[in-house]
VEXGUTI-853155 format. One line per field, with one value per residue (C-alpha): x, y, z; residue in one letter. Coordinates in Angstrom, 3 decimals, always signed. Each point is the difference from the previous one (the first is absolute). Example, Ala and Ser with C-alpha at 12.3 -4.5 7.8 and 13.67 -1.06 7.14 Angstrom:
BEGIN
x c(+12.300;+1.370);
y c(-4.500;+3.440);
z c(+7.800;-0.660);
rest c(A;S);
This chain:
BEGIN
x c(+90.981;-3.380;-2.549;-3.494;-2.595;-0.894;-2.801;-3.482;+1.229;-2.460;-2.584;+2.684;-0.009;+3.333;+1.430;-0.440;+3.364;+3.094;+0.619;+1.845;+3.023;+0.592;-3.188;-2.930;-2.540;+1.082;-2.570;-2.188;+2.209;+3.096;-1.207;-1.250;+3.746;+1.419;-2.028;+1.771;+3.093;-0.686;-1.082;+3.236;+2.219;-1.711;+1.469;+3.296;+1.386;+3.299;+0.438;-2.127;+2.889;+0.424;-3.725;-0.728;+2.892;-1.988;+0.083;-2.552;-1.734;-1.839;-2.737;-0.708;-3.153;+0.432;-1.890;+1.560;-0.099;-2.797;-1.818;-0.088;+0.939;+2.823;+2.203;+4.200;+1.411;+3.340;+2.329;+1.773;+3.876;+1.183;-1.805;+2.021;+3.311;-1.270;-1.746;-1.966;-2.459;-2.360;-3.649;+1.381;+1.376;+3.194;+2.361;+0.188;+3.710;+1.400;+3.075;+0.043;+1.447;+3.202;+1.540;-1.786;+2.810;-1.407;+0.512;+3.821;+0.777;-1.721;+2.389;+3.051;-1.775;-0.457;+4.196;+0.684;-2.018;+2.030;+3.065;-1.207;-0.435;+2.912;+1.943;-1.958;+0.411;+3.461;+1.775;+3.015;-2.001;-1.869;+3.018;+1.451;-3.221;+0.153;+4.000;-0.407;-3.318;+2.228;+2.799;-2.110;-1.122;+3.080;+1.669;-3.399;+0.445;+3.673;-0.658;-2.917;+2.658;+2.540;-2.830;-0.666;+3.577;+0.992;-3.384;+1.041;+3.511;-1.574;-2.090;+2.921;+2.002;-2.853;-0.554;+4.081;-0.724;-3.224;+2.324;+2.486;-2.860;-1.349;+2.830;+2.109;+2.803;+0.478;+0.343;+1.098;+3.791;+0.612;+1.640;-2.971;-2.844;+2.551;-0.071;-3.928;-0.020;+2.807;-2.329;-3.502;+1.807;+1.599;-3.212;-1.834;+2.784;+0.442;-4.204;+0.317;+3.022;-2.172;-3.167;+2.561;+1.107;-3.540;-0.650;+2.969;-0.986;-3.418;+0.519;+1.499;-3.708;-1.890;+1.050;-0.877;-3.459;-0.348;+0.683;-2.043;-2.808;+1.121;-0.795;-2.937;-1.416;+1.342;-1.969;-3.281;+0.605;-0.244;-3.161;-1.971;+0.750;-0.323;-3.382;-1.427;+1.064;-2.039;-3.356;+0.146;+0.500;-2.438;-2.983;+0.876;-1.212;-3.343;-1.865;-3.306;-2.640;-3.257;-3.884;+1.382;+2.744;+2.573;+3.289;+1.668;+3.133;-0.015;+2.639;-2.187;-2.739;+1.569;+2.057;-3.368;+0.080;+1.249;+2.856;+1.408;+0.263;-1.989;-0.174;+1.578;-2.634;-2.093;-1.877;-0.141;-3.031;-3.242;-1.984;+2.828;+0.615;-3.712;-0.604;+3.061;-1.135;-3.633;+2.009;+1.926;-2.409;-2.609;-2.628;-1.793;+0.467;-3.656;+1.235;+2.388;+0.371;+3.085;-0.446;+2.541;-0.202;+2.067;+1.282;+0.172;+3.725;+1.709;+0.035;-2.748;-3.816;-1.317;-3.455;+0.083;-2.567;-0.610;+0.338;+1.765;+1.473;+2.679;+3.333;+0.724;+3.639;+0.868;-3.370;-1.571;+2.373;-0.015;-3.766;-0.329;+1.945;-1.960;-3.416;+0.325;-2.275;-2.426;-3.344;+0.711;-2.453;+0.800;+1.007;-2.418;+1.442;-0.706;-3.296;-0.852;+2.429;-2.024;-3.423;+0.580;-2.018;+0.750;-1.573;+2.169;-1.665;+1.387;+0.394;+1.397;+0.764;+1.627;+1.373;+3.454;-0.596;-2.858;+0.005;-1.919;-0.535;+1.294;-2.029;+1.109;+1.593;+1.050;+3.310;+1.488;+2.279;-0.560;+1.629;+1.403;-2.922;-3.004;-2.020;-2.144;+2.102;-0.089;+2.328;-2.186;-3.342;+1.754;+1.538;-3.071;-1.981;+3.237;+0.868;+1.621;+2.000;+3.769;+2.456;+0.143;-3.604;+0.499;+2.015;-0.048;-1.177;-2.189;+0.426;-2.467;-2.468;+0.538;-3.129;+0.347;+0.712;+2.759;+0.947;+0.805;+1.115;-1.443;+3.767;+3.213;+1.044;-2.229;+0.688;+3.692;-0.969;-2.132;+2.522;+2.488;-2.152;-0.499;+3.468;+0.685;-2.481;-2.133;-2.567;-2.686;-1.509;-2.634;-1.121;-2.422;-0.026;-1.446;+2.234;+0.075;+0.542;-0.023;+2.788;+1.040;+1.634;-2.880;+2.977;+3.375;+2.618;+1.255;+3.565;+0.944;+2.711;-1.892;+1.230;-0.876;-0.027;+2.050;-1.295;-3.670;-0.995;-2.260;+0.506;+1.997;+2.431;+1.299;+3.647;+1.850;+3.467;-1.821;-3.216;-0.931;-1.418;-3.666;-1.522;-3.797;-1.899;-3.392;-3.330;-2.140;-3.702;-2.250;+0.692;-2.853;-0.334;+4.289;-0.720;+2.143;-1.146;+2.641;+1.666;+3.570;+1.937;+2.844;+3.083;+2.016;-1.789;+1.645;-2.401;-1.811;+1.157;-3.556;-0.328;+3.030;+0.505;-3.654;+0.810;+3.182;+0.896;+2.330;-2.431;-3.519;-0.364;-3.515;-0.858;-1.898;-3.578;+0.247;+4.017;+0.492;+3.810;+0.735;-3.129;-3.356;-2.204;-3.496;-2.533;+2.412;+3.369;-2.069;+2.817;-1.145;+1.830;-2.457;+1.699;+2.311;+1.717;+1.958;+1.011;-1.765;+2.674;-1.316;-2.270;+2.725;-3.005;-0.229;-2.036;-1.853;-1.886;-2.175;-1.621;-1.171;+0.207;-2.728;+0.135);
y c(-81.041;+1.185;-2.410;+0.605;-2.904;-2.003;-1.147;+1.628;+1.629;+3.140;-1.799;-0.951;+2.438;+1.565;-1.283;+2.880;-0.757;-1.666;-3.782;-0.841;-1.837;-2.441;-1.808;+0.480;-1.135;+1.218;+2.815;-0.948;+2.539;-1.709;-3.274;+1.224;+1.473;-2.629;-2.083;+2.041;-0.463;-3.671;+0.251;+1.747;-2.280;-3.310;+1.642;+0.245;-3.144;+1.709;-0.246;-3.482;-1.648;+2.559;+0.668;-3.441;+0.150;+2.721;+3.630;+2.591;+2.375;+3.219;+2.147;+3.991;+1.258;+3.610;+3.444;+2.590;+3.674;-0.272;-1.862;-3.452;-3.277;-2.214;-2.587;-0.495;-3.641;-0.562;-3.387;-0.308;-0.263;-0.944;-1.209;-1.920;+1.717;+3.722;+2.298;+2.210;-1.733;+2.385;-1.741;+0.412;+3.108;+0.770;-0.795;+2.723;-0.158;-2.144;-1.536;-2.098;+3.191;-1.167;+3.908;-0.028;-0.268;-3.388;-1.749;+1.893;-1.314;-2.991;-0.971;+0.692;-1.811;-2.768;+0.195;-0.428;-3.420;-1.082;+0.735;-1.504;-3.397;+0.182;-0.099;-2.389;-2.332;+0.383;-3.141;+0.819;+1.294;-2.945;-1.923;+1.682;-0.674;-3.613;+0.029;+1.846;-2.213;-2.837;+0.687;+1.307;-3.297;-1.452;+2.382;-0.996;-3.172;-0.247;+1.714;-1.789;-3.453;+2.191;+0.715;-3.730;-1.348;+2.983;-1.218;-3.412;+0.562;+2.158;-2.780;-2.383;+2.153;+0.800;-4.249;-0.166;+2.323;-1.503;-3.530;+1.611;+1.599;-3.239;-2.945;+0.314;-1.589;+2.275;+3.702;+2.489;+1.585;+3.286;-0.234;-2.301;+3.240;+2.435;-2.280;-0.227;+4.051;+0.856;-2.578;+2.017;+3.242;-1.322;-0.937;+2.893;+2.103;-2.333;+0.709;+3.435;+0.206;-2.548;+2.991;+2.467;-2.075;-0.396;+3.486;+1.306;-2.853;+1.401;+3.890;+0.183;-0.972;+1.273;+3.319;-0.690;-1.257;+3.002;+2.701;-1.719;+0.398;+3.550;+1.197;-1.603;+0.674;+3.974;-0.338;-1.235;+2.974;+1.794;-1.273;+0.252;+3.702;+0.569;-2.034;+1.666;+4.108;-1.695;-0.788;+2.869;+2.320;-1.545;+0.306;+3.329;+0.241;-1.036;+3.017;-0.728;+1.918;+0.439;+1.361;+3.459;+0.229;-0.795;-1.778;-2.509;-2.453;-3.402;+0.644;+2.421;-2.196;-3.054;+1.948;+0.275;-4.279;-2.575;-1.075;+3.697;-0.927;-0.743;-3.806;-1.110;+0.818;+2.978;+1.748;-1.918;-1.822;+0.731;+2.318;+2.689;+0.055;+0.677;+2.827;+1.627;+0.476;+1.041;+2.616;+1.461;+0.008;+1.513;-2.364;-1.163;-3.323;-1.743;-3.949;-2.448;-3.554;-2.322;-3.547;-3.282;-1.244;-3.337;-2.901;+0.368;+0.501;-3.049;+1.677;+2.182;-0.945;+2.265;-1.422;+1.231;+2.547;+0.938;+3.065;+1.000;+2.743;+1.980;-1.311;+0.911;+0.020;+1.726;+2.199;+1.088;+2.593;+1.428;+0.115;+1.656;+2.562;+0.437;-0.479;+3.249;+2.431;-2.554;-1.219;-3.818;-2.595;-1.361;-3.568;-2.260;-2.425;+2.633;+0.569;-4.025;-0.084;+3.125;-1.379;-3.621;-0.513;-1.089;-3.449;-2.831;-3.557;-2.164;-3.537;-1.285;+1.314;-0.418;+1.221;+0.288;-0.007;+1.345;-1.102;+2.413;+0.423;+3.195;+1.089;+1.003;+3.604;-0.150;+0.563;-2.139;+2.074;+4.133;+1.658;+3.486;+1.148;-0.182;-2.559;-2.666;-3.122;-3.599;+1.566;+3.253;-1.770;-2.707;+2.443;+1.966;-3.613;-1.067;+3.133;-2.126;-2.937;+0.870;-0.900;+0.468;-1.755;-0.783;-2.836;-0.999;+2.582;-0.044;+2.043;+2.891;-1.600;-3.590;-0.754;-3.144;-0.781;+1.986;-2.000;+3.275;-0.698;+1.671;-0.397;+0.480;-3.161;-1.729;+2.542;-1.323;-3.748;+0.255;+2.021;-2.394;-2.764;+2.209;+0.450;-3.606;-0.924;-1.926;+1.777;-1.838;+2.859;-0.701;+2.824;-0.188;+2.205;+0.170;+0.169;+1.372;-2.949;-4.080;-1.701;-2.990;-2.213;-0.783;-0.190;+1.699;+2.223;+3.849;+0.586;+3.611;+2.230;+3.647;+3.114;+3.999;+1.544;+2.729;+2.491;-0.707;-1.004;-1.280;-2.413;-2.945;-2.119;-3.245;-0.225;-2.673;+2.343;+1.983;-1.963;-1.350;-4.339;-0.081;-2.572;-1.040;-3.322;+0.587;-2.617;+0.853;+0.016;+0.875;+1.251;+1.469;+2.606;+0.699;+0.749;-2.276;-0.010;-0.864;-1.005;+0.991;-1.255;+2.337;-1.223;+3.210;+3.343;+2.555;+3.642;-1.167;-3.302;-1.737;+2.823;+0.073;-3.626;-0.203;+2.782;-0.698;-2.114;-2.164;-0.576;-0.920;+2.966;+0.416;+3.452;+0.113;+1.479;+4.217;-0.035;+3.282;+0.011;-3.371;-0.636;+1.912;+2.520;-1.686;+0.786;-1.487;-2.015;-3.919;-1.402;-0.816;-1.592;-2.535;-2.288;-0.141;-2.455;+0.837;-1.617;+1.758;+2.204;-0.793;-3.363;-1.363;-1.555;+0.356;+2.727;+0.319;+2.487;+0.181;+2.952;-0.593;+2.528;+1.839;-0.193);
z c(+28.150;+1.136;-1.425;-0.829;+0.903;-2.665;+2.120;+1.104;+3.222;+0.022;+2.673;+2.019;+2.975;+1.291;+3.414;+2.555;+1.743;-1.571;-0.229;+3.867;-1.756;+2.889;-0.133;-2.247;-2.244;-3.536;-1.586;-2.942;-1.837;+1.102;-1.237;-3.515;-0.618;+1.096;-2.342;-2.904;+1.262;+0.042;-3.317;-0.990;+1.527;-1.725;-3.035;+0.550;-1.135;+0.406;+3.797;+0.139;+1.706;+2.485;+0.825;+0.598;+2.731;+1.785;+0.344;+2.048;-1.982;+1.015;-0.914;+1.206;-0.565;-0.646;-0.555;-2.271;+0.213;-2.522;+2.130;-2.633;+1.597;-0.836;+1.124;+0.238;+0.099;+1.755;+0.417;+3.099;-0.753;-3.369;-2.993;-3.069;+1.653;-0.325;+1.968;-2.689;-2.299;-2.126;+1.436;+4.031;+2.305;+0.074;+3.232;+2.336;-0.920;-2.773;+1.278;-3.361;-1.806;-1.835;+0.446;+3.746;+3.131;+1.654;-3.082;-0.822;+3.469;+0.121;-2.552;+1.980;+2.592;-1.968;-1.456;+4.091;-0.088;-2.980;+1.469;+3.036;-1.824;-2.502;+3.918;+2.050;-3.303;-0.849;-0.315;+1.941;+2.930;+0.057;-0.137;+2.996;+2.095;-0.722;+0.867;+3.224;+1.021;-0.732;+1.737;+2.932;+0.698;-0.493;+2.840;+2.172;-0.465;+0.617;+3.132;+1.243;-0.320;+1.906;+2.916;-0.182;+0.672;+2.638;+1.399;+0.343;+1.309;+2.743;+0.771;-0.021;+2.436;+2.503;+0.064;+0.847;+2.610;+1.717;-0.223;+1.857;+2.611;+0.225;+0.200;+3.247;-1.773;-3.104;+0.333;-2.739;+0.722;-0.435;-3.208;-1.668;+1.367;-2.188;-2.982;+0.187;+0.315;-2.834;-2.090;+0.747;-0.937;-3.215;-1.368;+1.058;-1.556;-3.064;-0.364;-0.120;-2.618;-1.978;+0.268;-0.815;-3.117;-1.370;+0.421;-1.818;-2.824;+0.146;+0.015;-3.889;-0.866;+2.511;-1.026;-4.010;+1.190;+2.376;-2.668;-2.466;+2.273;+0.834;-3.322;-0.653;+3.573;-1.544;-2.710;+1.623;+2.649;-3.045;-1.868;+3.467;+0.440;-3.980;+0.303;+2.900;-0.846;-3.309;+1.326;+2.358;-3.160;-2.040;+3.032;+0.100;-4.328;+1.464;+1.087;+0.745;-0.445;+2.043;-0.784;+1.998;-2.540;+2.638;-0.874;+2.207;-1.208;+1.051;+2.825;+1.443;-0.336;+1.907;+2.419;+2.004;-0.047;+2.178;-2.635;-0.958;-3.384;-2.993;-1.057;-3.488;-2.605;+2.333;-2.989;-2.437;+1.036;-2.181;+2.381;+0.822;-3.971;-0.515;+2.307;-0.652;-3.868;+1.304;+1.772;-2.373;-2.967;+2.598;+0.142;+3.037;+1.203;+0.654;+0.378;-0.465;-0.305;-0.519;-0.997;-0.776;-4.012;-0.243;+1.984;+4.309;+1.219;+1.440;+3.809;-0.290;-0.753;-3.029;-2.076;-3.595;-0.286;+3.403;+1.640;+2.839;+2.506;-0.602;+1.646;+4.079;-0.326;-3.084;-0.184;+3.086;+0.816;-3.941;-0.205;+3.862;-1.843;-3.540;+1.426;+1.906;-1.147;-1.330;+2.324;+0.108;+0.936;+3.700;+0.651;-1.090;+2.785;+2.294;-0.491;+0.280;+3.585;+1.368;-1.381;+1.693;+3.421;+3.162;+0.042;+0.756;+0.290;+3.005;-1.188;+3.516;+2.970;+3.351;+2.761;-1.181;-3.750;-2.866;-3.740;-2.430;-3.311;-2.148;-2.418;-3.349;-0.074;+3.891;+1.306;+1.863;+2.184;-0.138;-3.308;-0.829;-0.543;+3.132;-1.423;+1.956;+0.509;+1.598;+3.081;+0.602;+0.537;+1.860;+2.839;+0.047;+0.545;+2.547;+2.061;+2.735;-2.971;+1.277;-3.205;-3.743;-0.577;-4.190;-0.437;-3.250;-3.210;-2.980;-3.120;+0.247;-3.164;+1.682;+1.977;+2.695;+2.994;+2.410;+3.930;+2.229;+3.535;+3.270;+1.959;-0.714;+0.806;-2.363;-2.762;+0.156;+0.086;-3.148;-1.890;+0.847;-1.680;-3.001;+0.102;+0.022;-2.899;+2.451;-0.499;-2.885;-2.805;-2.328;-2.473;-2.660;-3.172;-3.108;-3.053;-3.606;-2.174;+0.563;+1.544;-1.627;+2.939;+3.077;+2.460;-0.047;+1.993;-1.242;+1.121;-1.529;+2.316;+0.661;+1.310;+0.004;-3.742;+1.184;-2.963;+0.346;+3.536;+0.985;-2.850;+0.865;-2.723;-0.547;+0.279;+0.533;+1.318;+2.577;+0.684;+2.802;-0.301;-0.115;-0.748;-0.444;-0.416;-1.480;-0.737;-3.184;+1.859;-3.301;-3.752;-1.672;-2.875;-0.303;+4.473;+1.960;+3.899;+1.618;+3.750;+0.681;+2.720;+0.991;+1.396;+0.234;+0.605;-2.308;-0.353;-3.502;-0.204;-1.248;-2.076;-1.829;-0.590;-1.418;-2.319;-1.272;-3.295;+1.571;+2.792;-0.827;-1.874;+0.787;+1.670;+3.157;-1.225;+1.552;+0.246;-1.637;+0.828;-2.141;-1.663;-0.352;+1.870;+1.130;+2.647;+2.509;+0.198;+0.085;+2.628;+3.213;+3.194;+1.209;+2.773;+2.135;+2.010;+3.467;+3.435;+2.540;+2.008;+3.068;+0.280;-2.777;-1.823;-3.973;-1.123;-3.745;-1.271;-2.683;-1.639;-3.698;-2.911;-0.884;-3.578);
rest c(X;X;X;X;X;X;X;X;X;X;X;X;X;X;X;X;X;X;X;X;X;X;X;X;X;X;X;X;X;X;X;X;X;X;X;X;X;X;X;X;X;X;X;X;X;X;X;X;X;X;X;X;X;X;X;X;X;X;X;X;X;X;X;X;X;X;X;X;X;X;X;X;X;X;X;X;X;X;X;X;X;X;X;X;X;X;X;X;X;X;X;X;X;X;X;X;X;X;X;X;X;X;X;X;X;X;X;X;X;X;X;X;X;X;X;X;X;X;X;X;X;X;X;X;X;X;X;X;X;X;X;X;X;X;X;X;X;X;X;X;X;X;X;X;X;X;X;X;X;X;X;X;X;X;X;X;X;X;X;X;X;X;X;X;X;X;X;X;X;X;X;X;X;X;X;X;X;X;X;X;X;X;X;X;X;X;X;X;X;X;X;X;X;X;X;X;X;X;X;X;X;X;X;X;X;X;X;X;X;X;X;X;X;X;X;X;X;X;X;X;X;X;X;X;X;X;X;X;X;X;X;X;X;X;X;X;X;X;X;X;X;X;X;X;X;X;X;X;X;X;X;X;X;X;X;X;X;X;X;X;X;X;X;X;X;X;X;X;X;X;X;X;X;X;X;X;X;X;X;X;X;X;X;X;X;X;X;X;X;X;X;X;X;X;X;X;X;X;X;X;X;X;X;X;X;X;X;X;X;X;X;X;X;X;X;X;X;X;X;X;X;X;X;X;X;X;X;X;X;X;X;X;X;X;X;X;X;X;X;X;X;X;X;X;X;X;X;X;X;X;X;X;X;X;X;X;X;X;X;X;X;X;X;X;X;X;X;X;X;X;X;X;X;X;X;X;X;X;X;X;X;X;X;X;X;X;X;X;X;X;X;X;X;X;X;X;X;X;X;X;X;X;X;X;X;X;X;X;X;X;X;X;X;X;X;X;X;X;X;X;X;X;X;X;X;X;X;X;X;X;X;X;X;X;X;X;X;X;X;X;X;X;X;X;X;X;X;X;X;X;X;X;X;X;X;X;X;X;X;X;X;X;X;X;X;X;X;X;X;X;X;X;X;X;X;X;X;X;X;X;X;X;X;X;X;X;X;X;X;X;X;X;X;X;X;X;X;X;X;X;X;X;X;X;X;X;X;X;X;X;X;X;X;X;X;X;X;X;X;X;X;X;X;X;X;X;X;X;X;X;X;X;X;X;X;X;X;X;X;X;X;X;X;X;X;X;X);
C-alpha cells in the first residue's frame, strides 16, 4: 500500500506546508507518483472498459516514522465493483463486505423493490386501473350529457318565461309556473340519483385500486425508513481521523453544515481515503493530488489527465476535519484577490454612468473574504453614487469591461435591459484546440453542480437555456481565438460551453475549473452595447484584450 518511488525524487525538496486541497498547483512529488500510478493503470487491461469511462485517482505524498518518503494511491468510490484492490488504500469502511450489515440489509431493501414491482405489475391490478379509468370517464361523460340537457331545459323555461314578461297577450297560469318548477326539481333530483348511481358503480373498484395502492404505498413507507436508518448507520462506520489523532463520524462532521446530513457517497472520495490511512499507519501527510484518467462525464467537464480540486460538496467539510493538526498552505486564490491593486481603467464616463475595465483576478462585487473588488474602489471613487452601482458581473479571472450606474434610477433601467437580453456582449477568448465550424450557436442547459461548487454542469432536467453564438476570428498552432456572442447570461456560460464535448470542446486557455491552469483565464469582455438610460441614445463600448 505504501509505495516507494521508482523515480529519482531525492533533489526534490519537501513542501513546507501541506497541499491546500481546494485549489492548488500539484507538487513535483505529487506529479512523479502520479506518473506511477499512470503507469500502473496503462497496465491493467482488466478494467480498460471502465477506465476509459472515467474515474478520479489520488496520490498522498507521505513521511514515515523513519523519516523515508512514499506515496498512497486512492480511487474515489468503486473500482471493477469492489472497494479493496491490493495496489490502492483501503475504504475507510468497506460497505462491499458480503457478512457486513449495509449489504445484509441492502438486500432486504432490495426484496421491498421486488415486491414493489411484482405489485405495480400485476396483471389484475393493472386490469382494475384500466376498468375503473374506463368507467370513470364513462360516469363523466354521462354526466357532462346530463349537465348539457338540464342546461338546455333551463334555458328553454327561462325563454317561456321572458315570452310571457314580454307579450301582453300570453301570460303563464298558475298551474303552467308549477309544472315548470316540479320539472327543474325532477331533473335536479334525477341528476343527483344518477351521481349517486355512478358512485355506487364506481366504489366496488375504487376500493380494489385503493388497497392496491395501500400496500404498495406500505411498502415504499417501508423502504424509505429502511433506506434512510441505512445510510445514517453506515456514516456513522466512517470515523474519520485527523493529524491530532481526533475521531469524528460523518454525522458529526455534517451536523455543523447547512444540509444536516452527509450526501450519498461522503467518504468515499479519494482524499478522505488517503489521509485516513496516513493516519493510522502514522505517517505524515506532506501533499496530495487527485486527478481524472478516462473519458469526461456527460454533465460534468473532466480532461483525462488533468488535475483538479478536491470536491466542495462531498469534501470540504471531511478535509476541514482531517487537516487539523497539519500546517496547510493558504488559498492560493487568496493570495492573488489580496495581491490585486486598486487600478481600474475608465473606458467612458458620464454623469449618470462609467464603463471600466476589470482586470484579471478582480472581483466584481466584494467576497467572503476582504479582498479588493470592482464595488470597493468604485464607492470609494463615488462617495455621493446613491443605489447598487454594479449592474451586471464578471467572473473574478474574466477581464473586460463592467457598465456601473451613478443613480438608482439608472441602475434599474440598465438591469432591466440586461434582463431583457437587449443588451449586445462580445467576448473574446483564446481556446485550447481548433474549431472546425467558422460560425455556429452552443445551446447546452447549465445549472449549480451541487457537490462541487463552484463548478457548474450540463443538465438538461435542472438546467437552465443558455445559449451562445460564437465567430471563429483566427486558428493557429491547435489556438482558436475566438468571439462569442452571448444570448443568455448564465455564471460560466462561455466557459463551459467552450469546454465541454458536446459544445466546442475546446477549453478556454487559463480555465482551471474545466480546462487548464495558465498565467491567466485568456477570456475577455470587450464591448458592449446599451441604450443610454437617460439621453435614450445607443451606447457601445469597446475595450480590446490585451493578449
Amino acid at each position: 500500500m505504501l509505495h516507494t518511488f521508482h523515480t529519482p525524487v531525492t533533489d526534490i525538496p519537501l513542501p513546507e506546508k501541506f497541499t491546500y486541497p481546494f485549489c492548488y498547483t500539484p507538487h513535483p512529488l505529487c506529479i512523479a507518483a502520479a506518473k506511477e500510478v499512470q503507469n500502473y493503470l496503462n497496465r491493467q487491461d482488466r478494467w480498460k472498459e471502465e477506465l476509459a469511462q472515467g474515474k478520479m485517482f489520488g496520490v498522498l505524498v507521505v513521511e514515515t516514522e523513519e523519516g523515508e518518503t512514499g506515496y498512497l494511491a486512492a480511487f474515489s468510490g468503486i473500482l471493477a465493483g469492489k472497494n479493496v484492490h491490493p495496489f490502492f488504500v483501503p475504504p475507510v469502511y468497506d460497505l462491499l463486505q458480503p457478512q457486513g450489515f449495509f449489504k445484509i440489509e441492502e438486500e432486504q431493501i432490495s426484496q421491498i423493490n421486488v415486491r414493489i414491482r411484482q405489485l405495480e405489475e400485476d396483471e389484475d391490478y393493472k386490469r382494475q386501473i384500466e376498468q375503473l379509468a374506463a368507467l370513470q370517464q364513462t360516469a363523466r361523460k354521462s354526466l357532462e350529457e346530463a349537465k348539457l340537457q338540464m342546461k338546455a331545459a333551463k334555458e328553454q323555461r327561462e325563454e317561456r318565461r321572458q315570452k310571457a314578461l314580454s307579450s301582453p297577450g300570453f301570460r303563464l297560469t298558475p298551474e303552467e309556473e308549477a309544472v315548470l318548477i316540479r320539472e327543474s326539481q325532477f331533473q335536479k333530483a334525477e341528476y343527483k340519483r344518477m351521481e349517486h348511481t355512478w358512485k355506487e358503480r364506481l366504489a366496488p373498484l375504487q376500493q380494489a385500486v385503493a388497497a392496491r395502492e395501500a400496500g404498495i404505498q406500505s411498502l415504499k413507507t417501508e423502504r424509505k425508513v429502511r433506506s434512510a436508518a441505512l445510510q445514517q448507520k453506515l456514516f456513522e462506520q466512517f470515523k474519520m481521523l485527523n493529524y491530532r489523532g481526533e475521531i469524528k463520524t460523518l454525522c458529526d462532521i455534517f451536523e455543523q453544515t447547512v444540509h444536516k446530513t452527509p450526501p450519498a457517497g461522503a467518504g468515499e472520495c479519494a482524499a478522505p481515503k488517503l489521509l485516513q490511512q496516513a493516519y493510522l499507519h502514522g505517517w505524515k501527510p506532506i501533499a496530495m493530488a487527485e486527478f481524472w484518467w478516462g473519458e469526461s462525464p456527460k454533465t460534468e467537464i473532466r480532461h483525462h489527465g488533468h488535475y483538479y480540486p478536491a470536491c466542495k460538496g462531498k469534501c470540504e467539510p471531511i478535509l476541514k476535519h482531517m487537516l487539523q493538526g497539519l500546517e496547510v498552505d493558504g488559498n492560493p486564490m487568496l493570495k492573488e484577490l489580496q495581491a490585486t491593486g486598486k487600478e481600474l481603467e475608465t473606458v467612458y464616463e458620464d454623469e449618470w454612468l462609467v464603463a471600466v475595465s476589470k482586470p484579471a483576478g478582480m472581483l466584481s462585487v466584494p467576497g467572503k473574504e476582504d479582498a479588493v473588488s470592482v464595488y470597493s474602489v468604485l464607492r470609494e471613487r463615488y462617495p455621493d453614487a446613491d443605489g447598487p452601482l454594479i449592474v451586471h458581473r464578471l467572473d473574478m479571472a474574466t477581464s473586460g469591461l463592467l457598465v456601473v450606474a451613478k443613480t438608482k434610477q439608472v441602475h434599474q433601467h440598465l438591469q432591466e435591459q440586461f434582463k431583457n437580453r437587449s443588451v449586445q456582449k462580445r467576448y473574446i477568448a483564446l481556446l485550447q484546440g481548433t474549431v472546425s465550424q467558422d460560425t455556429g450557436t452552443v445551446e447546452l442547459p447549465l445549472c449549480l453542480n451541487p457537490l462541487d461548487r463552484p463548478r457548474q454542469m450540463v443538465h438538461t432536467g435542472h438546467g437552465k437555456p443558455a445559449i451562445t453564438d460564437f465567430e471563429v476570428l483566427v486558428r493557429k498552432d491547435n489556438y482558436t481565438r475566438i468571439a462569442f456572442y452571448p444570448r443568455t447570461g448564465r455564471t460560466h456560460q462561455l466557459r463551459v460551453h467552450a469546454a465541454h464535448p458536446l459544445g466546442l470542446h475546446c477549453p478556454i486557455i487559463g480555465d482551471e475549473l474545466y480546462g487548464a491552469k495558465a498565467e491567466r483565464l485568456y477570456l475577455h469582455a470587450e464591448k458592449l452595447e446599451f441604450i443610454h438610460p437617460i439621453t435614450g441614445e445607443k451606447i457601445s463600448i469597446t475595450r480590446k484584450a490585451d493578449f
